[in-house]
TORKOL-4160 file (C-alpha; in steps of 0.2 Angstrom, whole numbers, padded with zeros to 4 digits, m for minus):
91
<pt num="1" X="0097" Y="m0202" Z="m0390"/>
<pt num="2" X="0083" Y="m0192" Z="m0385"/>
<pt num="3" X="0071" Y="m0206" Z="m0381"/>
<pt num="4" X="0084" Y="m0210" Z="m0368"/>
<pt num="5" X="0079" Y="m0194" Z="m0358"/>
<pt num="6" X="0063" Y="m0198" Z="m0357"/>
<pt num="7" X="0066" Y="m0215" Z="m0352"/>
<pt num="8" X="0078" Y="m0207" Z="m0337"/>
<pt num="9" X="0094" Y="m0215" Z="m0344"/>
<pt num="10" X="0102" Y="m0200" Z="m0349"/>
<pt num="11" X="0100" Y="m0179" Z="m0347"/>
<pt num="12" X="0104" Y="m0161" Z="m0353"/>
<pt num="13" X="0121" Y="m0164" Z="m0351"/>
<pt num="14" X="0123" Y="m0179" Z="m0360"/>
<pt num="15" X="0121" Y="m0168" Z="m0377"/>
<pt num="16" X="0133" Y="m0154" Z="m0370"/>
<pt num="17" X="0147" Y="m0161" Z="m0380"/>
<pt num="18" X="0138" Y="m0158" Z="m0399"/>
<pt num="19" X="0132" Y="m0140" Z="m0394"/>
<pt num="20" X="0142" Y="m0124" Z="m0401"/>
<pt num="21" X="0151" Y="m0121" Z="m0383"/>
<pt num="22" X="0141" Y="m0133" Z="m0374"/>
<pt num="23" X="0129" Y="m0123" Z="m0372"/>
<pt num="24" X="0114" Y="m0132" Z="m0365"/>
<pt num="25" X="0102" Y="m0116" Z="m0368"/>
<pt num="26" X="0102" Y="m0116" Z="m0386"/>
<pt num="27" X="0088" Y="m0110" Z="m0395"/>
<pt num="28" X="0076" Y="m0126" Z="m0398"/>
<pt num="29" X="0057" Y="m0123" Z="m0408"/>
<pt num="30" X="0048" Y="m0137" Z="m0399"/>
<pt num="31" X="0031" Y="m0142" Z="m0411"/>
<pt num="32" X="0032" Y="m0122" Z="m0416"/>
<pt num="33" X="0036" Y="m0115" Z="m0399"/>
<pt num="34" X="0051" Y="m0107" Z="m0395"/>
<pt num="35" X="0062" Y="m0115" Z="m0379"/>
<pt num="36" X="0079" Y="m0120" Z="m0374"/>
<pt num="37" X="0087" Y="m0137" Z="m0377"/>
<pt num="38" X="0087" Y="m0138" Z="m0355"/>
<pt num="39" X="0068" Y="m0136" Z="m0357"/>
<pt num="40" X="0066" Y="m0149" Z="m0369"/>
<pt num="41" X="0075" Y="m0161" Z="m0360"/>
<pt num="42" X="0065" Y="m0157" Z="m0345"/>
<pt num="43" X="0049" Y="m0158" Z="m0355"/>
<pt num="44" X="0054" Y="m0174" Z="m0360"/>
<pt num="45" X="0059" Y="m0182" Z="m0344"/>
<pt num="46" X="0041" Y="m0179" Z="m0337"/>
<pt num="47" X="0036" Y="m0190" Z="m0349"/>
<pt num="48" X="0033" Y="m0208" Z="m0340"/>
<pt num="49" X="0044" Y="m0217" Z="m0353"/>
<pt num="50" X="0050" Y="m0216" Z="m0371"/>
<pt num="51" X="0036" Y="m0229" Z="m0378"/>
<pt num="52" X="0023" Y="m0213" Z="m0374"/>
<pt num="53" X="0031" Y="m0203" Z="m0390"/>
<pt num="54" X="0024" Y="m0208" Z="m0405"/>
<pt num="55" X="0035" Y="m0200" Z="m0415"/>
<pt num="56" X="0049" Y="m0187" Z="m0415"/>
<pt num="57" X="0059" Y="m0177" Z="m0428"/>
<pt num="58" X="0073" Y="m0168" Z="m0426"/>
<pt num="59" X="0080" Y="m0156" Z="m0438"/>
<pt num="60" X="0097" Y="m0148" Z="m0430"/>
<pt num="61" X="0106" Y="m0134" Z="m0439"/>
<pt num="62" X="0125" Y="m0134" Z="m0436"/>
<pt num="63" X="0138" Y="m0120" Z="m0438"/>
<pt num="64" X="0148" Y="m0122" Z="m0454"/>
<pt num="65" X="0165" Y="m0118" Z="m0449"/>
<pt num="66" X="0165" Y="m0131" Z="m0432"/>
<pt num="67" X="0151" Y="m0141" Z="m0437"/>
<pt num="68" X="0142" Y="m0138" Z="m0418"/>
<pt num="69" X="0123" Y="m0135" Z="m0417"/>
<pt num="70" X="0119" Y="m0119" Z="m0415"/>
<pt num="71" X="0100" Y="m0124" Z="m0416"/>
<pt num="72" X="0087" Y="m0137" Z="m0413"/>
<pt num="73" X="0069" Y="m0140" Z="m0424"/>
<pt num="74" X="0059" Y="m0154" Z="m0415"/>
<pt num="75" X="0043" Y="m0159" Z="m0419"/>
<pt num="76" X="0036" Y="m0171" Z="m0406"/>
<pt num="77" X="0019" Y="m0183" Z="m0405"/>
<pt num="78" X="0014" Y="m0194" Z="m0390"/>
<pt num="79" X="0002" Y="m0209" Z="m0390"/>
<pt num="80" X="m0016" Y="m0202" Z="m0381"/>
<pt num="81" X="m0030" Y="m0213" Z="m0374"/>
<pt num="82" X="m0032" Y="m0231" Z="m0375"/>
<pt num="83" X="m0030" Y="m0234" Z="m0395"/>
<pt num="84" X="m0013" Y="m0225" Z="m0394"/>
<pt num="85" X="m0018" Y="m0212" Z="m0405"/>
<pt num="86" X="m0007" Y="m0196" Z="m0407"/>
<pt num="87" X="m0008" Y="m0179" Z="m0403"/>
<pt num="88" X="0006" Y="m0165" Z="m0405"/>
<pt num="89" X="0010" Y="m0162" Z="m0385"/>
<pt num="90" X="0008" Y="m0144" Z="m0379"/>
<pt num="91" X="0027" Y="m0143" Z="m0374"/>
């Protein structure tokens, strides 16, 4: 779902439902930074379109008792140069 922010189809918004209290600010370590799920999803939607990532993993960690996330892992690679070789963005 997130390759459909970077290719403008869908926003921060979009995920508010799956957040603990929908709360779009929710702690997100982005390729070891820290950041906010809004910052990621901006990040993301500067991108030109989603066949620049190369790859991306999530790793969401929910709340027990109502099964919300209450925090977001990503690790993130985008294609570079003409060979479409892949670097860890600094986001």
């Amino acid at each position: 779902m997130l390759f459909g922010v970077a290719d403008k189809r869908l926003n921060a918004a979009s995920f508010a439902k799956y957040f603990c209290d929908g709360n779009l600010n929710t702690y997100t370590n982005i390729n070891g930074k820290p950041s906010t799920f809004n910052e990621l999803c901006a990040k993301l939607a500067k991108l030109k379109k989603s066949g620049d990532i190369k790859s991306m993993t999530v790793t969401p960690k929910k709340n027990q008792e109502t099964n919300c996330i209450s925090s977001v892992s990503i690790v993130i690679r985008v294609k570079t140069g003409i060979f479409g070789l892949s670097k860890t963005p600094d986001f």
